[in-house]
DOROMI-841610 format. One record per residue (C-alpha): residue number from 0; x, y, z. Coordinates in steps of 0.1 Angstrom, whole numbers, m for minus. Layout:
REM DOROMI-841610
<k=NUM, east=X, north=Y, up=Z>
...
***
This chain:
REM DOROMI-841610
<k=0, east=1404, north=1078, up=1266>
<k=1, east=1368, north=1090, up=1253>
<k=2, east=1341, north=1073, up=1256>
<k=3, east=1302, north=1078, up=1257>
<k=4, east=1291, north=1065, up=1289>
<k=5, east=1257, north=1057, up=1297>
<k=6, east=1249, north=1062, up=1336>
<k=7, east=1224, north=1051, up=1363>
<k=8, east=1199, north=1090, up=1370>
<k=9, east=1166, north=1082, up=1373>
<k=10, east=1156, north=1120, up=1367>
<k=11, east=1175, north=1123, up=1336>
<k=12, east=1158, north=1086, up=1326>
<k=13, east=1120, north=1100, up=1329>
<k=14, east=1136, north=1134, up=1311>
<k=15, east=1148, north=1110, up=1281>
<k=16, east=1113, north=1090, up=1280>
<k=17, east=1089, north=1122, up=1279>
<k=18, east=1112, north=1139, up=1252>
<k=19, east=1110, north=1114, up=1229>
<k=20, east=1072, north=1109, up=1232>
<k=21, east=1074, north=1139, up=1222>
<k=22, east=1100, north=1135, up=1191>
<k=23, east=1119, north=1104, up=1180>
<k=24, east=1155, north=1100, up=1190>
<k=25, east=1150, north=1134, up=1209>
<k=26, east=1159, north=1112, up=1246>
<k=27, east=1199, north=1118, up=1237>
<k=28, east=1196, north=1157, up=1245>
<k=29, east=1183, north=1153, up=1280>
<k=30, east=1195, north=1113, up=1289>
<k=31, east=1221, north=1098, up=1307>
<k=32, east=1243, north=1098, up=1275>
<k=33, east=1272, north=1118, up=1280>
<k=34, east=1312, north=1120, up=1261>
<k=35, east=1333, north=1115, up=1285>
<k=36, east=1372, north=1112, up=1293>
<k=37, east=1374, north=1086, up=1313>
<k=38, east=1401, north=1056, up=1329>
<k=39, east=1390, north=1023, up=1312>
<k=40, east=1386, north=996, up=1340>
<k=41, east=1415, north=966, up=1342>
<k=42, east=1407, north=939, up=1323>
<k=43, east=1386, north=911, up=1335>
<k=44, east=1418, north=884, up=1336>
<k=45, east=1449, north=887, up=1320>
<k=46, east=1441, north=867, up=1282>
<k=47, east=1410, north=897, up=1276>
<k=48, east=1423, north=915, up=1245>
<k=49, east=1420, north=954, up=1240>
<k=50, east=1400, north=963, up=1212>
<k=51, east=1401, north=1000, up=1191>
<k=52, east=1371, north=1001, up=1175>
<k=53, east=1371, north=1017, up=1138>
<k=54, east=1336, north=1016, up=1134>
<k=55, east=1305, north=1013, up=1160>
<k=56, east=1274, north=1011, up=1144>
<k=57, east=1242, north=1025, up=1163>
<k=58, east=1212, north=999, up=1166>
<k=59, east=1175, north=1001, up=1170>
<k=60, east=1179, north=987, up=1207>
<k=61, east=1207, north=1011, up=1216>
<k=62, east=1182, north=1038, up=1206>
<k=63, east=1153, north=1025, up=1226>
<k=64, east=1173, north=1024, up=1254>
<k=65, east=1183, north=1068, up=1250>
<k=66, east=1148, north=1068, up=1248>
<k=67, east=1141, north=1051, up=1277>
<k=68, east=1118, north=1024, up=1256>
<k=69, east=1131, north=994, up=1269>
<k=70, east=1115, north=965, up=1288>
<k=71, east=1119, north=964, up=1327>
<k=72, east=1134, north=934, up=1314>
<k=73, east=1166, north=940, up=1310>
<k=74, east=1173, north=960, up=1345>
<k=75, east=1189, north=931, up=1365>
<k=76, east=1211, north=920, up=1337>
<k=77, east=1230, north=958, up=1328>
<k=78, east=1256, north=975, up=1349>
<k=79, east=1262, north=1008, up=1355>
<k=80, east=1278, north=1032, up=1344>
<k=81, east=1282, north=1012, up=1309>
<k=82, east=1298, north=1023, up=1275>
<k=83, east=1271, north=1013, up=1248>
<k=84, east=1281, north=999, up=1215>
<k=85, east=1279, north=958, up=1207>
<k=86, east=1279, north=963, up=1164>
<k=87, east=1318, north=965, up=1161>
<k=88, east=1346, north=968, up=1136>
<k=89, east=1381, north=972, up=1157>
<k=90, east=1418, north=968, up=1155>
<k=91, east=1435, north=943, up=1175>
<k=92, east=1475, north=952, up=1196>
<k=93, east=1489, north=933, up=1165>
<k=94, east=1472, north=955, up=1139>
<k=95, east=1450, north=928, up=1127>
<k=96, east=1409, north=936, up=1125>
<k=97, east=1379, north=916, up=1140>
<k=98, east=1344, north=919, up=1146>
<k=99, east=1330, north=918, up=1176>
<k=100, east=1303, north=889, up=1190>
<k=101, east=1294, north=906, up=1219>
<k=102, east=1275, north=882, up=1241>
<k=103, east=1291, north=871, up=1277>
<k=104, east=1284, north=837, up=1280>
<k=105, east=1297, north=814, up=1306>
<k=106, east=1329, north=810, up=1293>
<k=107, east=1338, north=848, up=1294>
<k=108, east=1325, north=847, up=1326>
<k=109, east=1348, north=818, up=1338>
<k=110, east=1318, north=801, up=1349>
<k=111, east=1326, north=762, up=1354>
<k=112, east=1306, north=736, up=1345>
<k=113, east=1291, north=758, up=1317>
<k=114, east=1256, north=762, up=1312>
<k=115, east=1230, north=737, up=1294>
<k=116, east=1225, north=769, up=1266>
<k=117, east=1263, north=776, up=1266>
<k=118, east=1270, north=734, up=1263>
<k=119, east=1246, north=734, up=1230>
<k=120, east=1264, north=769, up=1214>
<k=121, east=1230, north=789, up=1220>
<k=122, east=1250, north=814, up=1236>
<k=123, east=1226, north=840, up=1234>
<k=124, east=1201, north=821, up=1261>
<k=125, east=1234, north=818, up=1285>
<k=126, east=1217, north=817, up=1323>
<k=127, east=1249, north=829, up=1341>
<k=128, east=1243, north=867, up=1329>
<k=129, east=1243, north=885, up=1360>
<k=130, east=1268, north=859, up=1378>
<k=131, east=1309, north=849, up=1373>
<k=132, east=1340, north=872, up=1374>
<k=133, east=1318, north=903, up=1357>
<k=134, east=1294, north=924, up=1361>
<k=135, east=1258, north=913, up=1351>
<k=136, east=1255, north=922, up=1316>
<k=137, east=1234, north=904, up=1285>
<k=138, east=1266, north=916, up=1264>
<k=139, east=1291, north=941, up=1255>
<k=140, east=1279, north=969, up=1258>
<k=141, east=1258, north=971, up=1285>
<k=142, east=1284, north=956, up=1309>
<k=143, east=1305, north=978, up=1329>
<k=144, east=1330, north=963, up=1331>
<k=145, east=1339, north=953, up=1296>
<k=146, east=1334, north=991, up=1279>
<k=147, east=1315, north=989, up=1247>
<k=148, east=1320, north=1004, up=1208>
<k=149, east=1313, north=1038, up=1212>
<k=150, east=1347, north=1044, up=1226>
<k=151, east=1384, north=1043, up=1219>
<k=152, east=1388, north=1008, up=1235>
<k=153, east=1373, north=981, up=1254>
<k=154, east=1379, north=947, up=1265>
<k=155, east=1371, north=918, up=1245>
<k=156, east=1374, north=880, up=1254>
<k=157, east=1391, north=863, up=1225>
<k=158, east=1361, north=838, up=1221>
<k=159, east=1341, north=871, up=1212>
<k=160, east=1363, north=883, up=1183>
<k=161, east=1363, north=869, up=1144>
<k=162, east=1389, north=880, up=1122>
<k=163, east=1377, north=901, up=1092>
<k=164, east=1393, north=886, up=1060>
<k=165, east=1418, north=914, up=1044>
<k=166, east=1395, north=920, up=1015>
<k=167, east=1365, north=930, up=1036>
<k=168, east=1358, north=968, up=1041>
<k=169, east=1354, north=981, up=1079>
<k=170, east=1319, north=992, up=1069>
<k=171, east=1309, north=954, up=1055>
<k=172, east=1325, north=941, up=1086>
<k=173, east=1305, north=964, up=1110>
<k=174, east=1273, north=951, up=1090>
<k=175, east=1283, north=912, up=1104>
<k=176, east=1267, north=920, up=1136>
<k=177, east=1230, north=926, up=1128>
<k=178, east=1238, north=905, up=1096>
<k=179, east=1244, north=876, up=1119>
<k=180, east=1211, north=883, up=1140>
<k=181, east=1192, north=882, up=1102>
<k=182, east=1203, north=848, up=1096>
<k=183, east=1194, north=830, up=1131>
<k=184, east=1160, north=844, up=1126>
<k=185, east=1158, north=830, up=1093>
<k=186, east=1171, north=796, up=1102>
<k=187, east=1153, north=795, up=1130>
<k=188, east=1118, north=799, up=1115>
<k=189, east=1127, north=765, up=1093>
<k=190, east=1114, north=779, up=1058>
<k=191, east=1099, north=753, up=1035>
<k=192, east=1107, north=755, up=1000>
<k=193, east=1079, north=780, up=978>
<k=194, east=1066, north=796, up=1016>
<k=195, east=1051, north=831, up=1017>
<k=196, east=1069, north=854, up=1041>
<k=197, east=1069, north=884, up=1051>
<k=198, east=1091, north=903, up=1068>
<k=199, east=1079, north=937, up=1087>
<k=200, east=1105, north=961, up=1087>
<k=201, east=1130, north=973, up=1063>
<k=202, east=1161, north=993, up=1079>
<k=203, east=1193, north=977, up=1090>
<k=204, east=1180, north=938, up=1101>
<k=205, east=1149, north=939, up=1079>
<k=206, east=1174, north=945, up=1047>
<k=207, east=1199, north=919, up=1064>
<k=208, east=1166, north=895, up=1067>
<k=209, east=1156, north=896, up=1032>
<k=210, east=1194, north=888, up=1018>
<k=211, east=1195, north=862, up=1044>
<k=212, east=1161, north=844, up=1031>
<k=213, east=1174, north=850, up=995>
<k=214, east=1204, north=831, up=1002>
<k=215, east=1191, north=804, up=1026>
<k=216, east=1157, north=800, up=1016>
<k=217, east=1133, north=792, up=985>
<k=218, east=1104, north=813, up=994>
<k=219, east=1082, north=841, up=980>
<k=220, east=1095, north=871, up=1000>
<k=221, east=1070, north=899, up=1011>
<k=222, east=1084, north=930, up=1029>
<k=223, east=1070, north=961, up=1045>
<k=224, east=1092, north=990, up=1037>
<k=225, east=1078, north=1029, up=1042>
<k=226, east=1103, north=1048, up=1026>
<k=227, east=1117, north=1049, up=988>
<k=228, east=1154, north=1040, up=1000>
<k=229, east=1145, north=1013, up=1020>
<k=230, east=1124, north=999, up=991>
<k=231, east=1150, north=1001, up=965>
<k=232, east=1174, north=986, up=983>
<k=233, east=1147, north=953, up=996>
<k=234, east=1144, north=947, up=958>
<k=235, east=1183, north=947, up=952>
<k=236, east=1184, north=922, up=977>
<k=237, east=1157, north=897, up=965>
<k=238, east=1128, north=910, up=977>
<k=239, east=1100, north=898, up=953>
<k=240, east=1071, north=919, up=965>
<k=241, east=1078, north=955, up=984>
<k=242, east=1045, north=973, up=998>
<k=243, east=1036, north=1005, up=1022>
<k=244, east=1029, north=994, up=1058>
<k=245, east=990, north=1001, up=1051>
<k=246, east=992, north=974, up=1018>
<k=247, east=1001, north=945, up=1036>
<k=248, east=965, north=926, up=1041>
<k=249, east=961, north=931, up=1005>
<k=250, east=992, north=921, up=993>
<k=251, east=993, north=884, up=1017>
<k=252, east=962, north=881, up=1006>
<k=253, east=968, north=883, up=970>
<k=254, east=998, north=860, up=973>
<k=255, east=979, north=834, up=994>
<k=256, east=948, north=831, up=978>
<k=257, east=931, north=841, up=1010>
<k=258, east=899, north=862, up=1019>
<k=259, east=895, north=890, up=1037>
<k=260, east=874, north=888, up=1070>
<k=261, east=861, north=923, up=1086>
<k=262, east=874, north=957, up=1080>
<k=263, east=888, north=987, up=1090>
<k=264, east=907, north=981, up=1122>
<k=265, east=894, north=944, up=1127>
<k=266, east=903, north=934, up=1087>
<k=267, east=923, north=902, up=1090>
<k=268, east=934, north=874, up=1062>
<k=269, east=910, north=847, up=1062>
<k=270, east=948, north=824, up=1056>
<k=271, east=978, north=843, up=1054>
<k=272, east=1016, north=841, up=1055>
<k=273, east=1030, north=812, up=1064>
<k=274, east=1059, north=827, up=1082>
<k=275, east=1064, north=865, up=1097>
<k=276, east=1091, north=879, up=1105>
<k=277, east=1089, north=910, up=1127>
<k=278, east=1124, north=936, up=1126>
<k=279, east=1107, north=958, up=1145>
<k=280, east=1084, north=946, up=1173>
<k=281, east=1059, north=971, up=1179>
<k=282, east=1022, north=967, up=1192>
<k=283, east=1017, north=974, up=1154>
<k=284, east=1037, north=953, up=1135>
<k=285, east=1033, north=927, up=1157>
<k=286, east=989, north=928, up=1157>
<k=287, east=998, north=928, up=1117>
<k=288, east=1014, north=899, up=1117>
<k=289, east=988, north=884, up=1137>
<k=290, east=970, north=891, up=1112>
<k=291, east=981, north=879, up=1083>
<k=292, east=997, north=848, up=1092>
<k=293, east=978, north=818, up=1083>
<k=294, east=964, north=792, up=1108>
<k=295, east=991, north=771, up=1123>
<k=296, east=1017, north=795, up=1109>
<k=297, east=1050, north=808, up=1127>
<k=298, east=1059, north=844, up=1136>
<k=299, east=1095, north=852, up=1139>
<k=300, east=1106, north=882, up=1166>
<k=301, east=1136, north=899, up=1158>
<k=302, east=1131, north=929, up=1164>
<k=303, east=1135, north=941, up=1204>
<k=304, east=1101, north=946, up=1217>
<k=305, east=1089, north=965, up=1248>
<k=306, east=1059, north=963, up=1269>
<k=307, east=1034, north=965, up=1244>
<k=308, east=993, north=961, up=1241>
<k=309, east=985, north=931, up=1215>
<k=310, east=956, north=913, up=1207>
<k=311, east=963, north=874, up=1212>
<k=312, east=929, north=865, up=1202>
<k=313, east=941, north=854, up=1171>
<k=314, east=968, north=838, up=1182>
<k=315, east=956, north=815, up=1202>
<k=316, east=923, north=806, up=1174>
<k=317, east=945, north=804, up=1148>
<k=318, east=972, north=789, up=1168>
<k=319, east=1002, north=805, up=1155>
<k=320, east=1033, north=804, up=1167>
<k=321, east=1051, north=834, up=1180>
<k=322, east=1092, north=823, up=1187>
<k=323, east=1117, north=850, up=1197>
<k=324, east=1150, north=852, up=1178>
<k=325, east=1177, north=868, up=1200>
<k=326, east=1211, north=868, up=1182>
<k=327, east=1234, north=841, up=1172>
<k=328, east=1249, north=811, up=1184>
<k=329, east=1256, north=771, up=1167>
<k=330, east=1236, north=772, up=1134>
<k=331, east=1223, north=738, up=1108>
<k=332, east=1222, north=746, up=1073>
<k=333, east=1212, north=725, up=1048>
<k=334, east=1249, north=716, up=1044>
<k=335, east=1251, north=704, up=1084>
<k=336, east=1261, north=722, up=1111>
<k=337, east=1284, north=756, up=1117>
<k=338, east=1301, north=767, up=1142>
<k=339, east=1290, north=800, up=1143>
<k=340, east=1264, north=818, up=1128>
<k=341, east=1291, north=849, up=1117>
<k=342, east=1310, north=826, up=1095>
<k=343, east=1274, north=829, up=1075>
<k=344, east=1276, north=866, up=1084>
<k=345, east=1308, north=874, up=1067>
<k=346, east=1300, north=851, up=1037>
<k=347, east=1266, north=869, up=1034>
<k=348, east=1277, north=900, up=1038>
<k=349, east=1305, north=896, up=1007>
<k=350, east=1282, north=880, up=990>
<k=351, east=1251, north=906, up=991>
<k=352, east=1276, north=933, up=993>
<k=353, east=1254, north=944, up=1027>
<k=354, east=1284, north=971, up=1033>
<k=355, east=1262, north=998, up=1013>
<k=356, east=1241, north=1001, up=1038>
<k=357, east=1264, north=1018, up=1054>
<k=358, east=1251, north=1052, up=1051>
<k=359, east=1267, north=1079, up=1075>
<k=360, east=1296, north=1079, up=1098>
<k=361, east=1301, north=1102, up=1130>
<k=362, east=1332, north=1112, up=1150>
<k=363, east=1320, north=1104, up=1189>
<k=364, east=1323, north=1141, up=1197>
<k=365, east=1291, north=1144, up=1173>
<k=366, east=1271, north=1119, up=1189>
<k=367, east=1241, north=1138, up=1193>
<k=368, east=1237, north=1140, up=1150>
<k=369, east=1246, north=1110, up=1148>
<k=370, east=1218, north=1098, up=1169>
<k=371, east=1196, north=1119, up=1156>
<k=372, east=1202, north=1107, up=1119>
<k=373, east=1198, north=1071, up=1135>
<k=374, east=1168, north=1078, up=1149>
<k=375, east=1151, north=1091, up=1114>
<k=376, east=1174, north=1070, up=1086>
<k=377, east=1146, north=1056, up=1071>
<k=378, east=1128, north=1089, up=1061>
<k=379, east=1168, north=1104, up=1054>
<k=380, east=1172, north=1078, up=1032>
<k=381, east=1199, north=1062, up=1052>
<k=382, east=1201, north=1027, up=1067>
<k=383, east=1231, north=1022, up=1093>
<k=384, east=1244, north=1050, up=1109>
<k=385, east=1280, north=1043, up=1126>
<k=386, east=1304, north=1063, up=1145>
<k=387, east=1338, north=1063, up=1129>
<k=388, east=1367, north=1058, up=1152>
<k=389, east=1394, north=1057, up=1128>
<k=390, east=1405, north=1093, up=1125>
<k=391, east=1437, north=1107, up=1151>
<k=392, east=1433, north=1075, up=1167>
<k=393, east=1468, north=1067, up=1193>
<k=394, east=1488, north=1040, up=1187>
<k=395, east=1478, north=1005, up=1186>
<k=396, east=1506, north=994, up=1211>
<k=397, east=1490, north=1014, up=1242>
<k=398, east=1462, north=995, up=1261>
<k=399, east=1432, north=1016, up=1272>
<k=400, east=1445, north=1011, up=1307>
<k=401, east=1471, north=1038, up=1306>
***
């Protein structure tokens, strides 16, 4: 089968890194990244489902890590060679679809007694990554031995797969992913009724962010968004205020009532936002939201940072909280608890129609465009880019083992 598999060369690493210092996105002509065919591995025990995938969408993580951006984090918990890909629509053996959750908890490790994390569904803070019958891996897709989206088939456990409902297209479904990573973040930061917040960031989980917070939450919604798609779209989803990445101070300022202290590089809002929520989780957006969150507010992290040089100072003054929110897991709504935060995902999805942001799809054998346009949607005027699998695809009754 093809796949695009992701292997362990240092030389080709450091290539990657210094080519896309010196353009975005640029890491995928000189990286490890390469189409492959390739014998898919056995599966991990016998009740493991194949999965075809119809669409794979490309995230902002997978392209920090062709970039060679990533945190030395994440080292001990990947295996090589891997087969990235964890936002996915794909067809089951019996022709049904589902959507991938592609976390490897204890339970698809066939770790017993479970974890504490595992015991209270946050399945995302799972301690048994690197240990069980697999691999160390965080998730599909950067697991060996599972295989990942951006091929013709992988392995999925069935506690990782959600049925699509009939009615939903493969490019809403392929949005339920990031869609579901939106809405733990917004949970998560506990939203009072008539709260400012802003969220930084406006491609594929900044747009998913603001749907989520007009669904779940009765807030004044500000969001950073640099380019006229990306704005356009952050208003048809309930965004009340939209402003360039250099109008933020003024606009939480405005909003809050607040004052400005300093200028230049040290301006800051004398109060501020009372929640932040950072989709991308650069040194920039995160010393902005420093800065404009008010004293004793919250800032949310969703987006995947890096090593990065921020000023705490403010921080710790003002003393602000700064929580990570890493995927999914057991969710409390208003309405009481949920199993699962994608049964929020699919209903948001439908119910924001979140498939249009959907905006390109790429056979595998063009990954390097398709990359590419990932790594510059935003001033393309696209959102999601996805590779399309659903084209002279073989039949659904062979397993990728043969």
């Amino acid at each position: 089968m093809k796949a695009l598999e992701f292997g362990r060369k240092p030389a080709r690493f450091a290539a990657a890194k210094v080519a896309a210092t010196v353009l975005s996105g640029s890491g995928v002509h000189v990286g490890p990244l390469r189409l492959r065919d390739m014998e898919p591995h056995e599966p991990p025990t016998a009740d493991w489902q194949v999965v075809r995938p119809l669409l794979s969408g490309i995230c902002g993580s997978d392209l920090a890590t062709l970039n060679s951006a990533t945190s030395r984090w994440f080292e001990p918990v990947v295996s090589f060679p891997f087969v990235p890909g964890h936002e996915v629509v794909g067809e089951l053996s019996d022709g049904s679809r589902a959507v991938l959750q592609p976390l490897l908890s204890c339970v698809t490790r066939d770790i017993e007694p479970i974890c504490m994390a595992c015991r209270e569904g946050r399945i995302g803070n799972c301690e048994n990554v690197t240990f069980g019958s697999l691999e160390p891996g965080i998730q599909t897709g950067s697991c060996c031995d599972t295989g990942g989206g951006w091929s013709e088939a992988f392995w999925a456990h069935p506690t990782q797969l959600h049925p699509v409902p009939k009615h939903l297209s493969d490019e809403a479904a392929v949005i339920v992913e990031p869609t579901a990573c939106a809405i733990h973040a917004v949970l998560g930061s506990q939203v009072k009724p008539d709260s400012l917040v802003v969220v930084i960031g406006a491609g594929t989980l900044g747009l998913a962010t603001v749907a989520a917070l007009n669904r779940y939450a009765e807030a004044v919604v500000i969001v950073v968004a640099k380019h006229p798609e990306q704005r356009r779209l952050a208003s048809l989803l309930g965004a009340d205020i939209i402003v360039a990445p250099g109008e933020l101070r003024r606009a939480v300022r405005r909003h809050s009532h607040g004052g400005a202290i300093g200028d230049g590089a040290i301006s800051r809002v004398s109060g501020g936002a009372d929640i932040v929520i950072d989709c991308v989780g650069s040194a920039g957006t995160l010393n902005d939201a420093i800065d404009v969150t008010r004293p004793g507010g919250r800032i949310t992290l969703v987006g995947m940072p890096g090593r990065v040089d921020v000023d705490l100072a403010g921080l710790w003054q003002r003393e602000i909280t700064l929580a990570g929110a890493y995927t999914y897991g057991a969710e409390k709504t208003v309405d009481g608890p949920v199993d699962h935060t994608f049964e929020l995902a699919f209903d948001l999805v439908d119910h924001a129609d979140l498939g249009q942001l959907v905006s390109a799809t790429y056979p595998l054998d063009r990954y390097v465009a398709a990359i590419d346009h990932a790594a510059h949607a935003g001033a393309r005027g696209a959102v999601k880019i996805a590779f399309d699998l659903r084209g002279g695809r073989r039949s659904t009754n062979q397993s990728p083992e043969k």
